[in-house]
ZATISE-14126 format. One record per residue (C-alpha): residue number from 0; residue in one letter; x, y, z. Coordinates in nm, 3 decimals. Layout:
N
@resi->NUM; resn->A; c1->X; c2->Y; c3->Z
...
% end
This chain:
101
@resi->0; resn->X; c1->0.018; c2->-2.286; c3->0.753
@resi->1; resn->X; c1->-0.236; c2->-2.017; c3->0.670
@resi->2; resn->X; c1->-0.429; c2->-2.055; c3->0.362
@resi->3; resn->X; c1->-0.452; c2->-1.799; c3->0.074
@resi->4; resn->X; c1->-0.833; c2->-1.811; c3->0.196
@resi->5; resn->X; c1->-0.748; c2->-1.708; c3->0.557
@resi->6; resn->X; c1->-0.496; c2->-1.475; c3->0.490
@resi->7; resn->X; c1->-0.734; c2->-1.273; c3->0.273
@resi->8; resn->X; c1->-0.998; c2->-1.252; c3->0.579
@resi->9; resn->X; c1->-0.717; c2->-1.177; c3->0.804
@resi->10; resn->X; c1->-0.619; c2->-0.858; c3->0.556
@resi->11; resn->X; c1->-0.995; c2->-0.770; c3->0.503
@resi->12; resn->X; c1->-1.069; c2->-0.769; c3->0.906
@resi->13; resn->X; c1->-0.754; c2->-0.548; c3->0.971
@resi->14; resn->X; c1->-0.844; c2->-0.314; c3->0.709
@resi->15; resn->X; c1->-1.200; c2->-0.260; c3->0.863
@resi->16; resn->X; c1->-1.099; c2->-0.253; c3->1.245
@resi->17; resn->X; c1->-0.860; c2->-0.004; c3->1.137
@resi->18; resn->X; c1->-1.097; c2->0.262; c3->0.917
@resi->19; resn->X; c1->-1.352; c2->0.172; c3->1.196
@resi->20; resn->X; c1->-1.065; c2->0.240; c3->1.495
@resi->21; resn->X; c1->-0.896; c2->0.551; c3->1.298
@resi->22; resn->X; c1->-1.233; c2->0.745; c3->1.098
@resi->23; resn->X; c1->-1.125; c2->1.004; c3->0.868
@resi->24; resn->X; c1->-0.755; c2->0.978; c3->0.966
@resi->25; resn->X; c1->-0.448; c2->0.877; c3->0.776
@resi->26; resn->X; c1->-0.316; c2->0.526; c3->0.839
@resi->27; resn->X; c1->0.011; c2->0.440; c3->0.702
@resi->28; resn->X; c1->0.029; c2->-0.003; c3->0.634
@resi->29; resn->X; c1->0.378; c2->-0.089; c3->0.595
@resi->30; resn->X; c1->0.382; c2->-0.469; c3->0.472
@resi->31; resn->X; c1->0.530; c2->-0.772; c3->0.298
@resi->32; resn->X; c1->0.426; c2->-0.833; c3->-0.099
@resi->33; resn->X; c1->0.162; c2->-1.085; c3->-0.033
@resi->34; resn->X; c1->-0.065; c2->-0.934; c3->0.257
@resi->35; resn->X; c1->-0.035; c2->-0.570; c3->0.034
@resi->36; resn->X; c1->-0.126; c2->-0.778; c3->-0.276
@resi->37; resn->X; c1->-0.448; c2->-0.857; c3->-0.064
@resi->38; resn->X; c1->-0.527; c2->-0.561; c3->0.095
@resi->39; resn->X; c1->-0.529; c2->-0.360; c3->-0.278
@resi->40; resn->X; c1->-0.726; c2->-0.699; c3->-0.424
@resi->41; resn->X; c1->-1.003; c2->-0.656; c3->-0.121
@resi->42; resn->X; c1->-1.032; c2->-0.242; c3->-0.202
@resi->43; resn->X; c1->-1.043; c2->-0.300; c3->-0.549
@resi->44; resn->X; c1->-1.346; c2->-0.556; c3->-0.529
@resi->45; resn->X; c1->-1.164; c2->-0.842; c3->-0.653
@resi->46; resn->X; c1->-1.219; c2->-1.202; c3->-0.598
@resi->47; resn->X; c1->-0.988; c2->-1.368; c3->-0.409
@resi->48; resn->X; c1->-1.067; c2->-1.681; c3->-0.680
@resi->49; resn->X; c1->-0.960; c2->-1.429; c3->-0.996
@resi->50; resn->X; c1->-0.580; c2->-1.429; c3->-1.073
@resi->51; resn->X; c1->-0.445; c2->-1.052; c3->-0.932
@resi->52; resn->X; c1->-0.448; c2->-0.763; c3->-1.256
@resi->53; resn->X; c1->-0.153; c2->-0.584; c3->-1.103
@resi->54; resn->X; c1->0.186; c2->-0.634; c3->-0.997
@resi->55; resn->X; c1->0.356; c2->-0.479; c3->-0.713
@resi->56; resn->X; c1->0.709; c2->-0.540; c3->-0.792
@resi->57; resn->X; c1->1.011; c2->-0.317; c3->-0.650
@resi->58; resn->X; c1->1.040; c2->-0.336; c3->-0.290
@resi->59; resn->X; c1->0.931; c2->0.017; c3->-0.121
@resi->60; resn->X; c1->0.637; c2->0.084; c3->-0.355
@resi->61; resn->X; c1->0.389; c2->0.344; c3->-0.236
@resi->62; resn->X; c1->0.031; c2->0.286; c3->-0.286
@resi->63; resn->X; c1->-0.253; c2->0.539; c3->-0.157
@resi->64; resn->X; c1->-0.598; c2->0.439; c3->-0.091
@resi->65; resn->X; c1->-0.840; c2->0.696; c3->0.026
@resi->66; resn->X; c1->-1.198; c2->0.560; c3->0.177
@resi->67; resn->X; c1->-1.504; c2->0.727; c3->0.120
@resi->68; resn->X; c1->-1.810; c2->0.658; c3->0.291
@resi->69; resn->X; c1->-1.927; c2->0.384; c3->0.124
@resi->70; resn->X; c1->-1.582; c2->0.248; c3->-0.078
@resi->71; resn->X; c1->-1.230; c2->0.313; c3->-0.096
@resi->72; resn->X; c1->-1.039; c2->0.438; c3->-0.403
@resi->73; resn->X; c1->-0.676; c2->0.328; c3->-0.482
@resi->74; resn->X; c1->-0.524; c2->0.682; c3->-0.564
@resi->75; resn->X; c1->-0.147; c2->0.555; c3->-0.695
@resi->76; resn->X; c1->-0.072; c2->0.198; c3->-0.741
@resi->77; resn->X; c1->0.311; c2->0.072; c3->-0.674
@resi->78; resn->X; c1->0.455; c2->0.390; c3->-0.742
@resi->79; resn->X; c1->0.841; c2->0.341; c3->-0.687
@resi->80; resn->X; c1->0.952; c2->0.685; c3->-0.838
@resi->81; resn->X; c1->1.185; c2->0.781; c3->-0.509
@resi->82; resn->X; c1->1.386; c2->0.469; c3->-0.659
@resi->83; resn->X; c1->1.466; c2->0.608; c3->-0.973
@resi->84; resn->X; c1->1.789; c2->0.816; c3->-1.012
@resi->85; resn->X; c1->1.805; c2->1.165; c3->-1.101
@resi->86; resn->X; c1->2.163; c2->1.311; c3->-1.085
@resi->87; resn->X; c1->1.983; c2->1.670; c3->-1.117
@resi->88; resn->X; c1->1.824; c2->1.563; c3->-0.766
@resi->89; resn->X; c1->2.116; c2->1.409; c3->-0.602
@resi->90; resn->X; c1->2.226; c2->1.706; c3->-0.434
@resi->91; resn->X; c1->1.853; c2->1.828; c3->-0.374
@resi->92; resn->X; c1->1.850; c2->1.475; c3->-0.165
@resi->93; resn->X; c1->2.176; c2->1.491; c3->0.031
@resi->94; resn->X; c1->2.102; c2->1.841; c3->0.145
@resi->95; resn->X; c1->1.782; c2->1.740; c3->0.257
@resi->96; resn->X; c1->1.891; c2->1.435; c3->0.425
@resi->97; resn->X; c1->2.251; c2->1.596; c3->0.552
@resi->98; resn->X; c1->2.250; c2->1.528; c3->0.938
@resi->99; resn->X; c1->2.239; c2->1.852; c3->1.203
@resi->100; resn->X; c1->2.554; c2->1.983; c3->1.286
% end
């Protein structure tokens, strides 16, 4: 099996090919827990030795990270608001996502 090791090299090679393949473009990563967990670690400059200061719990979490010419900046973190229920928005929703006729 891949190592925690590999799969962090794996994560910080893909995240280079694509800023290098796609310059000053936005790239949407959809992705399991694990490689995501990763990807933020590598942006924010963390070891892959140090235990991970953030949690990424609630599936469909949206995280932003913009690069800059030297770094990249995580914008939003896990955000999972869409998730949360707002009855005042309920209708707003289904009238947005009501299909053609």
């Amino acid at each position: 099996g891949e190592t925690y090791h590999d799969l962090r090299e794996r994560v910080a090679a893909a995240y280079r090919d694509l800023v290098h393949e796609y310059p000053n473009q936005m790239i949407a990563i959809i992705s399991h827990g694990g490689t995501l967990h990763n990807f933020i670690s590598y942006i924010m400059g963390i070891s892959p030795h140090q235990s991970i200061p953030f949690s990424l719990r609630g599936n469909t979490g949206l995280s932003i990270v913009q690069t800059g010419e030297h770094r990249a900046y995580v914008l939003l973190l896990n955000d999972t608001s869409h998730l949360e229920h707002d009855a005042r928005l309920g209708s707003m929703f289904h009238a947005v996502l009501k299909p053609l006729e």
